[in-house]
C-alpha positions as CSV (number, residue, x, y, z in Angstrom):
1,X,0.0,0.0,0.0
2,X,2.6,2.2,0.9
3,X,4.6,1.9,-2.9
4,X,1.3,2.4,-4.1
5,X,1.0,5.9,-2.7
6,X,4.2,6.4,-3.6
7,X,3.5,5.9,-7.2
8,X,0.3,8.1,-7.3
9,X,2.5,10.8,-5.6
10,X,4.7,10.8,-8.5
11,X,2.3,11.0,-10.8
12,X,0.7,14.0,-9.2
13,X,3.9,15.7,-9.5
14,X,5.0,14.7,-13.0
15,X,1.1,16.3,-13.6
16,X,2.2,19.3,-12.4
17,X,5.4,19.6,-13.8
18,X,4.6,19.1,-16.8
19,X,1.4,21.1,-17.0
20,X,4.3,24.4,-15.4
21,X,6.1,22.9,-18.7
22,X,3.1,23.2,-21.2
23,X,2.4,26.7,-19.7
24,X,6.2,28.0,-19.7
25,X,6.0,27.1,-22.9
26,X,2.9,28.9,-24.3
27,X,1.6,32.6,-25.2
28,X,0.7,34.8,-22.4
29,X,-1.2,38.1,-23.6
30,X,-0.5,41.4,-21.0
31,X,-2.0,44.8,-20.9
32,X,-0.7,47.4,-19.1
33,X,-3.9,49.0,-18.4
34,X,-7.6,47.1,-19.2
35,X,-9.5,50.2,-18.9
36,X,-10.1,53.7,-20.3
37,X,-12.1,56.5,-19.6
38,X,-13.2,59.0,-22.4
39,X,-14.9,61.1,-20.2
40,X,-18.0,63.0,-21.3
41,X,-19.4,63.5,-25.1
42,X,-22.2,64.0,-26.7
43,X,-24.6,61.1,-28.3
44,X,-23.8,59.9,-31.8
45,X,-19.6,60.7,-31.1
46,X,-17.4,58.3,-32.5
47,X,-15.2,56.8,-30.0
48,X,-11.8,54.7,-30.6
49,X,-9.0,53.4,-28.3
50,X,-6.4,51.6,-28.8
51,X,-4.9,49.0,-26.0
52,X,-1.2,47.6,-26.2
53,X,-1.5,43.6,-25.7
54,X,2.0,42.4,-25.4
55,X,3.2,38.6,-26.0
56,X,5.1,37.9,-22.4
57,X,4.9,33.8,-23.3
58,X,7.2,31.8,-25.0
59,X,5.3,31.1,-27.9
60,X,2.9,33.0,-30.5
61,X,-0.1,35.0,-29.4
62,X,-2.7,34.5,-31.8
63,X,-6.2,36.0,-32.0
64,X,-9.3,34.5,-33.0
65,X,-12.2,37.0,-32.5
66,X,-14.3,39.2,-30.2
67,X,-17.8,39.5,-28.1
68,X,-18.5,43.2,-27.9
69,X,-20.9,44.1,-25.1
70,X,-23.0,47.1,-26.5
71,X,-24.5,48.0,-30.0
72,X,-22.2,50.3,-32.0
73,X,-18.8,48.5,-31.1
74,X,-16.5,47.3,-32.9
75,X,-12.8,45.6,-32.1
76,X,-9.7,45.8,-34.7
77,X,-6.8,43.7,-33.7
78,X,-3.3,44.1,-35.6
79,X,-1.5,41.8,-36.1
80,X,-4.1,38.8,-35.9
81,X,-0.6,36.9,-34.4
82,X,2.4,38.5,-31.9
83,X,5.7,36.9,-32.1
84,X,7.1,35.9,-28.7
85,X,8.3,39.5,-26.7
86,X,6.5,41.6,-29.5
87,X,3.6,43.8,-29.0
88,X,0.2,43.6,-30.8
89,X,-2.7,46.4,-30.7
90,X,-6.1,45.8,-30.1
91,X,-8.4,49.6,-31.3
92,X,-11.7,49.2,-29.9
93,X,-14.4,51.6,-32.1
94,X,-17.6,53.2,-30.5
95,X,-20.7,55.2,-32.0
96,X,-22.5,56.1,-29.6
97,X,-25.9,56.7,-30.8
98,X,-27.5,54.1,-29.5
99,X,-26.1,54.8,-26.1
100,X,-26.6,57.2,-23.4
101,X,-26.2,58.0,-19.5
102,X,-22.9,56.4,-18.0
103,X,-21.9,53.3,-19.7
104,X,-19.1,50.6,-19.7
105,X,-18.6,48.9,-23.4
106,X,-16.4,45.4,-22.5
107,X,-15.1,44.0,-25.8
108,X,-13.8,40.4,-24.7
109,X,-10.9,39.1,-27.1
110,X,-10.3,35.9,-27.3
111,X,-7.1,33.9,-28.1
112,X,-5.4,31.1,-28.0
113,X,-3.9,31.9,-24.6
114,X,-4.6,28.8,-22.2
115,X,-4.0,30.5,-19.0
116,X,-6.4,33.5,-20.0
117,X,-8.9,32.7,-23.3
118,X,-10.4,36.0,-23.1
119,X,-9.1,39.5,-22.6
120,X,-11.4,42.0,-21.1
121,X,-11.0,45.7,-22.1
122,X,-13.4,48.4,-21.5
123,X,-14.3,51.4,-22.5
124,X,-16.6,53.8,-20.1
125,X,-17.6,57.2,-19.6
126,X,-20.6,59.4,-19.8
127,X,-23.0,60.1,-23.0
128,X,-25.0,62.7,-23.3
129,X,-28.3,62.8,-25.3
130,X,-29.5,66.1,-26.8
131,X,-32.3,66.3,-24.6
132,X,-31.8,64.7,-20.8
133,X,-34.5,63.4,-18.7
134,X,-33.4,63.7,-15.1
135,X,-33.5,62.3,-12.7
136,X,-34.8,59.2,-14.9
137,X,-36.8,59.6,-18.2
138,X,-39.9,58.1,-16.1
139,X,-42.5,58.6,-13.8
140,X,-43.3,56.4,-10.5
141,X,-46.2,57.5,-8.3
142,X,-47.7,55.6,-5.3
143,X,-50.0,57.6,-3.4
144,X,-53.0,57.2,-1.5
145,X,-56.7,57.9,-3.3
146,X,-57.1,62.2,-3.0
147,X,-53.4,62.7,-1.7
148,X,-51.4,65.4,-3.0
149,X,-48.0,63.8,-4.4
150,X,-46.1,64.8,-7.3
151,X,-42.7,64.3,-8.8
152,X,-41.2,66.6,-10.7
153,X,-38.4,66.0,-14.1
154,X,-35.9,68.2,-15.4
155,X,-35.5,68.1,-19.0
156,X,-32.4,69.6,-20.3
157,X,-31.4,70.8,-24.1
158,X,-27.8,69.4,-24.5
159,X,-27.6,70.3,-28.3
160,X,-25.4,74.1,-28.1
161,X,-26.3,75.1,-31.7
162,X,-30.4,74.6,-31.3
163,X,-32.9,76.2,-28.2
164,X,-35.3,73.8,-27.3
165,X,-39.1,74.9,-26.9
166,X,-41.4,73.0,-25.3
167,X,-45.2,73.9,-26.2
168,X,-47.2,71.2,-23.8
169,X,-47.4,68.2,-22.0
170,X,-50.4,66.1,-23.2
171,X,-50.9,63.9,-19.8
172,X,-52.8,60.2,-19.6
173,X,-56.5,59.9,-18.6
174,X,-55.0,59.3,-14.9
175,X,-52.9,62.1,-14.7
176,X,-52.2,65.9,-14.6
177,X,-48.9,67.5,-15.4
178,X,-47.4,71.2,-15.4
179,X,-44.4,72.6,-17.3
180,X,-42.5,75.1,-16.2
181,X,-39.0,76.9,-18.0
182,X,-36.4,77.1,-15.9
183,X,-33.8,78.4,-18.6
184,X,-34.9,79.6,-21.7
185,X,-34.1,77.1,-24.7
186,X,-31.8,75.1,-22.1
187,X,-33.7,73.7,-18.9
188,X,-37.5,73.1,-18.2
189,X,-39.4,71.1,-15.3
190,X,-42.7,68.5,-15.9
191,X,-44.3,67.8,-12.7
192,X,-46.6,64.7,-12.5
193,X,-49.6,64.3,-10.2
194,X,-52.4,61.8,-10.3
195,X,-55.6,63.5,-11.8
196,X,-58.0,64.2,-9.1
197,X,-60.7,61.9,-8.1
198,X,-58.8,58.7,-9.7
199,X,-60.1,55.6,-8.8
200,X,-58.0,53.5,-6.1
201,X,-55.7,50.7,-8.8
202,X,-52.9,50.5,-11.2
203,X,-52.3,52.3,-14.3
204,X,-49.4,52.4,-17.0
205,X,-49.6,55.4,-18.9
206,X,-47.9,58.0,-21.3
207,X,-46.7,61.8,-20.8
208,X,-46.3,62.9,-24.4
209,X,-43.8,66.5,-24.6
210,X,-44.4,68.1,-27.5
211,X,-41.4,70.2,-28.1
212,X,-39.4,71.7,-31.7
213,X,-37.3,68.7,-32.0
214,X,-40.2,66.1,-31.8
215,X,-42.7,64.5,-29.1
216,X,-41.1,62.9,-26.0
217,X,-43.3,59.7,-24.4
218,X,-42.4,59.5,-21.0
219,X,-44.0,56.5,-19.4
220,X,-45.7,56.7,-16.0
221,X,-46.4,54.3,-13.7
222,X,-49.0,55.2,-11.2
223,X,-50.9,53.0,-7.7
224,X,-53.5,54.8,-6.5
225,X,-53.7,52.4,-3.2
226,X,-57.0,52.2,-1.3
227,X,-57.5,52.4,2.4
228,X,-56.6,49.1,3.4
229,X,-54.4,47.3,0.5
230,X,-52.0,44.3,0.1
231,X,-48.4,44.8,-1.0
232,X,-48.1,42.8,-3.3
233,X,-51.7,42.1,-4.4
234,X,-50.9,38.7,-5.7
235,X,-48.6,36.0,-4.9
236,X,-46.4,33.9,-7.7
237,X,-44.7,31.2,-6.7
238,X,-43.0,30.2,-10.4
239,X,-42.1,27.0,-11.2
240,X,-41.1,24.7,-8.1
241,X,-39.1,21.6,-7.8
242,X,-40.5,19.0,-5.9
243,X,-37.6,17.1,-5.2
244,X,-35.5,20.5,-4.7
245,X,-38.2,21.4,-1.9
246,X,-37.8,18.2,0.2
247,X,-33.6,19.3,0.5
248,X,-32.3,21.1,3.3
249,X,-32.4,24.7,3.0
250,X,-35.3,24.9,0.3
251,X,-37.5,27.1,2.6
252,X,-36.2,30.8,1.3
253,X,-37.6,29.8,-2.2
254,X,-41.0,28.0,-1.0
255,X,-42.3,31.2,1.3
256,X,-43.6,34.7,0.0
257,X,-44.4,37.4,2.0
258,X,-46.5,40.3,1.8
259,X,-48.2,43.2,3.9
260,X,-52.1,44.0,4.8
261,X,-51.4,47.9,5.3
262,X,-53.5,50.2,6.1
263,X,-53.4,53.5,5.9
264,X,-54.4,55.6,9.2
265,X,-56.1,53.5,12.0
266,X,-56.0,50.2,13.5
267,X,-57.4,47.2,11.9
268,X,-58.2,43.3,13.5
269,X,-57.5,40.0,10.7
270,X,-60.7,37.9,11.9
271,X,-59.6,35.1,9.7
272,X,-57.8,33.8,6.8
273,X,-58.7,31.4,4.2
274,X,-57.2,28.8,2.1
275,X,-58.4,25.6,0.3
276,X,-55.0,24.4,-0.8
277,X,-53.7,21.9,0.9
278,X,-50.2,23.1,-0.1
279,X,-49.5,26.6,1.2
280,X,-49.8,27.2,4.5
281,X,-50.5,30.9,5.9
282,X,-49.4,32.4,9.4
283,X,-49.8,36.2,9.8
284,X,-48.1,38.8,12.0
285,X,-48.4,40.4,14.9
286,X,-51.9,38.6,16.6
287,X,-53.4,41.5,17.7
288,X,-54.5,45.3,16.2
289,X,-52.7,46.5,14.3
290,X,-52.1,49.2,11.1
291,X,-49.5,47.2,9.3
292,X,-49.4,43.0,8.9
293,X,-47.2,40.9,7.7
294,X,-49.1,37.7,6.1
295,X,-46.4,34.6,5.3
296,X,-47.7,31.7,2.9
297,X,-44.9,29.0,3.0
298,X,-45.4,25.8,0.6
299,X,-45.7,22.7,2.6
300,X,-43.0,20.5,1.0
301,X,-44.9,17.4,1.3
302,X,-47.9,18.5,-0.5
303,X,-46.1,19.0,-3.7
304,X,-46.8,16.8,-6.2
305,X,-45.1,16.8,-9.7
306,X,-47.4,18.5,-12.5
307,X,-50.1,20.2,-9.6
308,X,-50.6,23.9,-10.5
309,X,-51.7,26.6,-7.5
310,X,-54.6,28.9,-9.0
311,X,-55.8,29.8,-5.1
312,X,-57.2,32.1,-3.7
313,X,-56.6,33.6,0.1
314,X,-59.6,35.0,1.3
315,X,-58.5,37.9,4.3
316,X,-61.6,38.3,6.3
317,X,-61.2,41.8,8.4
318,X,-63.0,44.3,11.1
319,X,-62.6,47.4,8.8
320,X,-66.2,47.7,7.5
321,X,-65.2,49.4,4.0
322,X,-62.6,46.3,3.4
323,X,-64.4,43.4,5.5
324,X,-62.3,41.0,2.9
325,X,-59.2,40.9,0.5
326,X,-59.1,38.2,-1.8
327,X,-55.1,38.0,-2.6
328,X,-54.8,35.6,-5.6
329,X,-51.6,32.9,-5.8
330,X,-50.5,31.0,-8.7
331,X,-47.2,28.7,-9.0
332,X,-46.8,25.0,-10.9
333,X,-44.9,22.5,-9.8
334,X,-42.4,19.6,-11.7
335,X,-40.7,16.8,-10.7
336,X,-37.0,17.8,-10.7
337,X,-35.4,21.0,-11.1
338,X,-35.4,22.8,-14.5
């Protein structure tokens, strides 16, 4: 037994020796610096670098092709092969009008390099747009029904050589906006409000800008919540594995969580409902309160491969304007993981 492990011991180390051998003895690309920053230009500019990629192996580097991670970039590699000690250039080239805000572009270059296959170099910086949306070119409201909230935009001309003019904002059916000019030709404001007297629910909806270069659609995104509401209003538990939910540790992925909120006042949960015999539902704290937290956990046992949850949690409570909340859950189950 003991020459045995003397044998396999040698043969570890004649493993390593010559795999030290096969590497000595290969290409090895290095680049002094990976990265570069251009700074700040204007959308549509035409960007190049170039990085030095020298041959520090024994052997010839030779380059096979490139994944480029943004549209508009290309990679240029001369020669397609470095001599041992020499020195090869790789000229990454950008147009940027497909781009904006602050970005990274990563072209990986591969090559026949077995220590590193691919060689990451990046380009990053800021792109400006000729008109800016700021803070983001969107709108998220969550309010209460008949509460006064607003968010307000800045929308700033980038272009030197043309003023912008903005002549309205043409709002959705749920909404009311105002413009205001903050700088003549350079720098206006849009603030967003839900219309008054909308209904409590969810609505996805469009704030057109007319303006002299063209109308910007800014989407908004508005919850007009009601008294007492759920957070999230419906549960989706995706696709579980049965035989993943019977391991150790599968409880993160088999319990969602929501809150019963509402939104001045105590409130009492007289009951909840289920008919599934696979979720089961705890809620927290016991007693009165404005805020609860309601847990339904799949019961790993119950799950069967190819049963679907279409269920439906009745909340019975003591407010008398929201005596129930019917918070639907839907998930599917399979036999192994996918």
């Amino acid at each position: 037994m003991r020459y045995r492990s003397t044998i396999a011991g040698s043969a570890t180390i004649f493993a390593l020796v010559l795999s030290n051998h096969c590497l000595a003895q290969a290409p090895s690309a290095v680049v002094a610096q990976d990265e570069f920053d251009f700074g700040s230009v204007k959308q549509g500019t035409h960007l190049d670098h170039t990085f030095t990629v020298k041959n520090a192996g024994a052997a010839p580097l030779q380059f096979s092709g490139a994944d480029l991670s943004l549209p508009g970039m290309k990679a240029r590699v001369a020669p397609a092969i470095v001599a041992p000690g020499a020195e090869g250039k790789v000229t990454i080239e950008w147009t940027t009008d497909q781009v904006a805000g602050t970005v990274a572009g990563i072209a990986r270059i591969r090559s026949n390099d077995p220590a590193h296959p691919q060689l990451s170099l990046t380009l990053k910086g800021s792109i400006n747009p000729p008109i800016s949306i700021e803070p983001i070119p969107a709108v998220f409201l969550s309010t209460f029904a008949n509460e006064p909230l607003e968010r307000t935009l800045t929308i700033r001309n980038n272009n030197d050589q043309q003023p912008l003019t903005l002549a309205r904002a043409e709002p959705g059916p749920h909404v009311a906006a105002t413009l205001a000019t903050i700088e003549p030709g350079k720098v206006f404001t849009v603030t967003v409000r839900p219309a008054a007297h909308t209904a409590p629910g969810r609505y996805e909806e469009s704030l057109a800008l007319d303006t002299n270069s063209g109308t910007i659609a800014i989407p908004v995104h508005l919850w007009v919540k009601p008294d007492l509401y759920a957070n999230p209003a419906e549960v989706d538990f995706g696709t579980v594995s049965a035989e993943q939910a019977r391991q150790p540790g599968a409880a993160a992925f088999l319990t969602q969580t929501l809150v019963l909120k509402r939104r001045t006042g105590t409130f009492q949960i007289k009951s909840i409902a289920s008919a599934s015999p696979l979720i089961a539902v705890t809620r927290s704290p016991e007693g009165p309160s404005d805020s609860f937290t309601i847990q339904m956990k799949l019961r790993p046992e119950a799950l069967t491969p190819g049963a679907k949850l279409d269920e439906k949690i009745r909340v019975k409570t003591s407010d008398p304007a929201f005596p129930e909340i019917v918070i639907p859950v839907t998930g599917a189950v399979t036999s192994s993981r996918q």
